[in-house]
C-alpha positions, -999 to 999 in steps of 0.1 A, spaced: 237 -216 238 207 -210 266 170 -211 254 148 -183 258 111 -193 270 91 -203 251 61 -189 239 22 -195 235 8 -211 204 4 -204 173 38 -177 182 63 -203 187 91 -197 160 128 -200 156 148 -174 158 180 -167 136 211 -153 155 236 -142 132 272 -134 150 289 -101 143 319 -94 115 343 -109 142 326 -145 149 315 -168 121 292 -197 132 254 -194 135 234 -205 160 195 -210 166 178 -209 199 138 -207 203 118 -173 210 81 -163 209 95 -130 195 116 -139 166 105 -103 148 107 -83 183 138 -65 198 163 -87 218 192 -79 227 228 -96 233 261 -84 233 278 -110 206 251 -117 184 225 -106 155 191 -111 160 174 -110 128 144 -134 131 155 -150 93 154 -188 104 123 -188 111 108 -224 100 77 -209 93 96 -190 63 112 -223 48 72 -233 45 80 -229 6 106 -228 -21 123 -198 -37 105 -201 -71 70 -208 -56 72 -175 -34 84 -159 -64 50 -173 -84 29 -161 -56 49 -124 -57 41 -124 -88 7 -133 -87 -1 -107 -59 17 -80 -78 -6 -84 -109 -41 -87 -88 -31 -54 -66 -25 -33 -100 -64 -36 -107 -81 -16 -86 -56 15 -86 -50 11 -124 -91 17 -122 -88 47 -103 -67 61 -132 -78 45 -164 -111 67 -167 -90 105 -161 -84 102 -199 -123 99 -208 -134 123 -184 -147 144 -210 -162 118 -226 -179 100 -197 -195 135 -188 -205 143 -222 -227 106 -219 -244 110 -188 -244 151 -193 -224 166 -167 -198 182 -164 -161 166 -161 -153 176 -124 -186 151 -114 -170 123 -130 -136 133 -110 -158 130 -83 -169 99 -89 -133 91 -88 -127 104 -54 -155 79 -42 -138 52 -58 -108 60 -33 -129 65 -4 -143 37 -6 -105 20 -11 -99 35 22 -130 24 34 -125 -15 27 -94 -24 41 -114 -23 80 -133 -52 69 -113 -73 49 -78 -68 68 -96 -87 102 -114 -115 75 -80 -122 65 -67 -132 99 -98 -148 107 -104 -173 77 -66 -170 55 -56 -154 28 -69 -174 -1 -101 -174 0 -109 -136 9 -85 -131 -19 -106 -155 -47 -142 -138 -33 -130 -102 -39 -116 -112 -73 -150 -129 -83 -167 -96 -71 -142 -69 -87 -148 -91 -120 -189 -89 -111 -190 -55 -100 -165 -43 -133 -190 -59 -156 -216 -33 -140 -195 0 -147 -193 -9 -182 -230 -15 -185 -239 17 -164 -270 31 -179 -270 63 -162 -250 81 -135 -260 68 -107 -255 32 -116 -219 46 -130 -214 57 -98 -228 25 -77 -210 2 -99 -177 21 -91 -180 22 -56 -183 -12 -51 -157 -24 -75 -134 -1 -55 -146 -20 -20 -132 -52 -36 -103 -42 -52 -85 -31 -16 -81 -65 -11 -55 -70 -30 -36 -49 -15 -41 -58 22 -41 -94 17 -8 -91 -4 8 -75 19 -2 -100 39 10 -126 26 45 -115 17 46 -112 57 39 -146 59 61 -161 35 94 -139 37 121 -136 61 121 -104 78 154 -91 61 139 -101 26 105 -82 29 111 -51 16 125 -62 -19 92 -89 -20 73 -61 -12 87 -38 -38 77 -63 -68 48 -62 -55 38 -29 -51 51 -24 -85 15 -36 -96 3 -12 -73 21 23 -83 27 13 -121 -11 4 -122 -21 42 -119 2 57 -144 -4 34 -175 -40 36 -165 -49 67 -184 -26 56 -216 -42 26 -220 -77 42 -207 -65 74 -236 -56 47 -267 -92 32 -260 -110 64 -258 -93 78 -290 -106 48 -307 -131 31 -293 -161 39 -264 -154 50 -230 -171 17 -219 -144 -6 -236 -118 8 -207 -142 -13 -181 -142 -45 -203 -104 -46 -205 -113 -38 -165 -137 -71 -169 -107 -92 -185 -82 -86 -164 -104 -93 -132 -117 -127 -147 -78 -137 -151 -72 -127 -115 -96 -144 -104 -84 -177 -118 -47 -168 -110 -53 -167 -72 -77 -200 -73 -54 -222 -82 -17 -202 -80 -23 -186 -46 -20 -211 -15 -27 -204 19 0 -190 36 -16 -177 70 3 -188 95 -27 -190 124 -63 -189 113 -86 -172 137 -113 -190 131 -96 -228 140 -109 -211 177 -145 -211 169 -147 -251 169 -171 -259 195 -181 -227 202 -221 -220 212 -237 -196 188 -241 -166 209 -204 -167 223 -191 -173 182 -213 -138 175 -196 -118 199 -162 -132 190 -168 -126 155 -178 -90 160 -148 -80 182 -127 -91 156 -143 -80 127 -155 -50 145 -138 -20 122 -127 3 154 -107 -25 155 -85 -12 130 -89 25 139 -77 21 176 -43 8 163 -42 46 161 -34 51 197 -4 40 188 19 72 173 43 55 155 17 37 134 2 72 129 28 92 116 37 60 92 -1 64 79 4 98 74 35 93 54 19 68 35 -11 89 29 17 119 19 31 98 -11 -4 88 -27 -16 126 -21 12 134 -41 9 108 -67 -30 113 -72 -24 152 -73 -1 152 -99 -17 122 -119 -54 134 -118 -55 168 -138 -28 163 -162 -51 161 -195 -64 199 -180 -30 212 -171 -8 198 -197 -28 196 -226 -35 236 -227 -1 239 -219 12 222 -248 -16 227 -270 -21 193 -269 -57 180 -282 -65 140 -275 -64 118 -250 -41 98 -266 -12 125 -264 -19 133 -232 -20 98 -219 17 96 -230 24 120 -199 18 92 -175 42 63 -189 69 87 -174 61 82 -138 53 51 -144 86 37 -157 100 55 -124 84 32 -104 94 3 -131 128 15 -120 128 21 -82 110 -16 -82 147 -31 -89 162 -7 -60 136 3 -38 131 -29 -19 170 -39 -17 180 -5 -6 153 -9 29 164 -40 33 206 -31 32 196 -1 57 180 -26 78 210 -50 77 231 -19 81 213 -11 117 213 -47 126 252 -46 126 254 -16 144 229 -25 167 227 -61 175 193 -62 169 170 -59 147 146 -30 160 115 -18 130 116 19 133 154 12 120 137 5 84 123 37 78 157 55 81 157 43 41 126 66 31 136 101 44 161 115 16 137 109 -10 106 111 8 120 147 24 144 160 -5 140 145 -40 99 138 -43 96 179 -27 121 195 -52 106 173 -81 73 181 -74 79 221 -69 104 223 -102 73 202 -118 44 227 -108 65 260 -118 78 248 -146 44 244 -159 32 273 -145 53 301 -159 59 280 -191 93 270 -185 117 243 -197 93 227 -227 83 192 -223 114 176 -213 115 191 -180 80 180 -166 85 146 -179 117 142 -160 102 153 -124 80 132 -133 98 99 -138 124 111 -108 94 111 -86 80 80 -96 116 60 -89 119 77 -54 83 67 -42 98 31 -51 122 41 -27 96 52 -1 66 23 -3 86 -7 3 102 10 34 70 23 49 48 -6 42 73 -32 51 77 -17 88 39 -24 91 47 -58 82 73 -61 109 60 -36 139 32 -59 151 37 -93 134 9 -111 150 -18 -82 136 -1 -74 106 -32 -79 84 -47 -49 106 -16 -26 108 -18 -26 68 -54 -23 65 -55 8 89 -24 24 64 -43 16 34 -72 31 48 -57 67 60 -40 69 30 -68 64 2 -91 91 24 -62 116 18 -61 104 -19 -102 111 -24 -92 142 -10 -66 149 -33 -87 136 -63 -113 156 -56 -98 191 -45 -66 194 -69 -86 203 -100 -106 231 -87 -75 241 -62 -55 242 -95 -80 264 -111 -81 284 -81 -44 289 -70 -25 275 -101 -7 240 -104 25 263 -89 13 269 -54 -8 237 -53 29 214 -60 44 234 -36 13 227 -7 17 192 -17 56 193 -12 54 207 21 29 181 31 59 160 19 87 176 45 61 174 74 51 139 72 92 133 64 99 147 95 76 127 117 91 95 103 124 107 114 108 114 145 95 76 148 132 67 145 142 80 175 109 76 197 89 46 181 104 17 200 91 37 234 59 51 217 50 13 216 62 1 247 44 27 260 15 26 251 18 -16 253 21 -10 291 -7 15 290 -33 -15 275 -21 -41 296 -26 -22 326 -60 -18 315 -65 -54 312 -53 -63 345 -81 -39 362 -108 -48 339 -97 -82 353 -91 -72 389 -131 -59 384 
């Protein structure tokens, strides 16, 4: 079997070339582009013998999983837990409850805004220890919000915890990157955005038990807890599994030349010019689809449902969210395997492995079953149809097909641009917590306005569109890239030539 040249260090990997149904042995040869697109008329590229992958066992990746999945349900389980004490948080600091929904739409700004800083610090300096220093400061910052004096401080306090918690979720991703085959990702990454979806839903239940019989403030203690136990989880369960660090190439470095590497890759347009590229967009946008949707339904449910069913505490109407949230307990057991046998699918067909072939996995649910959930949901409710049952139902169908959507979407970031992976997902994470402050903050007065009816239906429609660019980036993302590759290295070679 020939060799195909090899690459620049630290890219150097092995390939895994798996033969098609009618030949039976495997072979390795060496590439620089195990995760890229090669192609031969006999064999499988897949990219799954990787070395780098065999780095550690079965049960220790499933430990770190594990671990990452636990630390990335903080922060959005934060964003949630306070909608069932809205009432009660205004009537402390004496406003009224669409400020402290406010506050809540900050909280996801600021998710959106973090993930330009600590996607870059992750490449530069590992995965560990970014991931220990944002647990220490979601733990430091939680202890704040519960000792808020007034609203400003509430608000302060929130904000920053929110800047930490991000972390999480770009460095997890991260690191199931690092440490999984490419063929194994997306079921990895589904048990470990389970923390991340199921964190939102039994927010407000737990967040509507504690309010029912305790203070407001005991929510951000239990916050305080579970940060401290984070904190110690990823100290000493969470190795380093970065595969390069950055920073190995500021060793003998002067000071002035170590600044101005330091700010070109911490620089946060960093991030935002991985936006030129259109297939990256239009998987943001999906992304950013999904959690509009999920913060849009979740956020106004003690206003909508509770008059509806003449409910009166939080406790009752924190029950509404375990429903969603044992959706995505469900679609974590099939979501990931089902991107995963697409992708193995198309690698058959194909020959290759090629990333846009991933998303393929998303579109029925993302374009058909999350739309017809979400408009059956906001009618039903609206004209006082189908009693309790029926809500509840749309909602747990939506939450197992998002399981079917997160895994796919986020896993293709993983794969696209392997050696910036940290970036692609920070610049996701980013886009789509900006459209889910927007959601938080407009769906309660757009309710009010138009009427949970017309405002499902907007948010379904935003569904189909941002389905219908993924299929899109099917067809047309391999040349989208390539592309616009060509496009920056011809800028190179004149800024060179000059």
């Amino acid at each position: 079997m020939p060799y195909a040249p090899r690459g620049p260090e630290p890219d150097k990997q092995f390939t895994s070339i798996i033969p098609r149904n009618d030949q039976l042995q495997l072979e390795p040869t060496i590439s620089a582009t195990s995760h890229h697109d090669m192609a031969d008329a006999s064999y499988v590229v897949t990219g799954d013998l990787d070395e780098v992958y065999n780095k550690f066992t079965e049960r220790r990746k499933m430990i770190i999983t594990a671990v990452l999945s636990f630390c990335s349900f903080l922060a959005p389980v934060s964003s949630t837990t306070v909608l069932s004490a809205v009432p009660e948080v205004a009537a402390t600091y004496q406003c009224d409850g669409s400020i402290i929904n406010l506050s809540n739409a900050l909280y996801m700004m600021f998710m959106g805004i973090s993930p330009c800083f600590y996607g870059p610090f992750g490449n530069i300096y590992g995965r560990k220890w970014v991931s220990v220093a944002s647990a220490a400061l979601f733990f430091a910052f939680s202890i704040g919000t519960a000792l808020a004096p007034n609203l400003a401080s509430f608000f302060i306090f929130r904000v920053l915890t929110a800047f930490q918690g991000t972390a999480f979720l770009v460095i997890g991703s991260s690191v199931i990157g690092d440490i999984y085959k490419p063929t194994e990702r997306g079921t990895a990454l589904g048990w470990f955005m389970s923390g991340t979806l199921i964190g939102p839903t039994i927010g407000p239940f737990v967040g509507g038990i504690i309010v029912t019989f305790r203070s407001w403030r005991d929510i951000f203690w239990l916050q305080t807890a579970l940060a401290g136990v984070a904190t110690l989880l990823v100290f000493f369960l969470q190795p380093e599994t970065v595969h390069y660090k950055r920073s190995d190439e500021l060793n003998g470095v002067s000071g002035s030349k170590k600044a101005h590497m330091m700010w070109h890759w911490l620089n946060p347009l960093r991030v935002i010019r991985l936006y030129r590229y259109p297939n990256l967009f239009t998987v943001a946008i999906a992304s950013s689809s999904l959690v509009w949707n999920m913060y849009s339904l979740l956020t106004p449910i003690r206003y909508v449902l509770n008059p509806r069913f003449n409910l009166t505490s939080p406790l009752q109407s924190g029950l509404f969210y375990i429903a969603p949230g044992c959706g995505y307990l469900v679609g974590t057991f099939f979501g990931g395997r089902w991107a995963d046998h697409t992708v193995k699918i198309y690698i058959r067909i194909k020959g290759k492995r090629v990333a846009e072939d991933r998303l393929r996995s998303c579109l029925v649910f993302m374009g058909v079953v999350i739309p017809a959930c979400m408009v059956v949901y906001g009618w039903s409710v609206e004209k006082r149809k189908g009693g309790i049952a029926l809500p509840v139902t749309m909602m747990f169908l939506q939450g197992v097909a998002q399981l079917f959507c997160f895994p796919s979407l986020n896993t293709y970031c993983l794969d696209v641009m392997q050696n910036r992976s940290s970036e692609v997902v920070a610049g996701n994470y980013m886009l789509r917590y900006m459209f889910a402050a927007v959601g938080s903050a407009v769906c309660l007065p757009a309710i009010r306005k138009i009427g949970v009816g017309w405002f499902s239906t907007i948010s379904a429609l935003f569904l189909v569109v941002a389905t219908v660019a993924v299929y899109v980036t099917t067809l047309y993302g391999k040349q989208w890239r390539e592309v616009v590759d060509a496009k920056i290295s011809a800028e190179k070679g004149g800024e060179e030539q000059v």
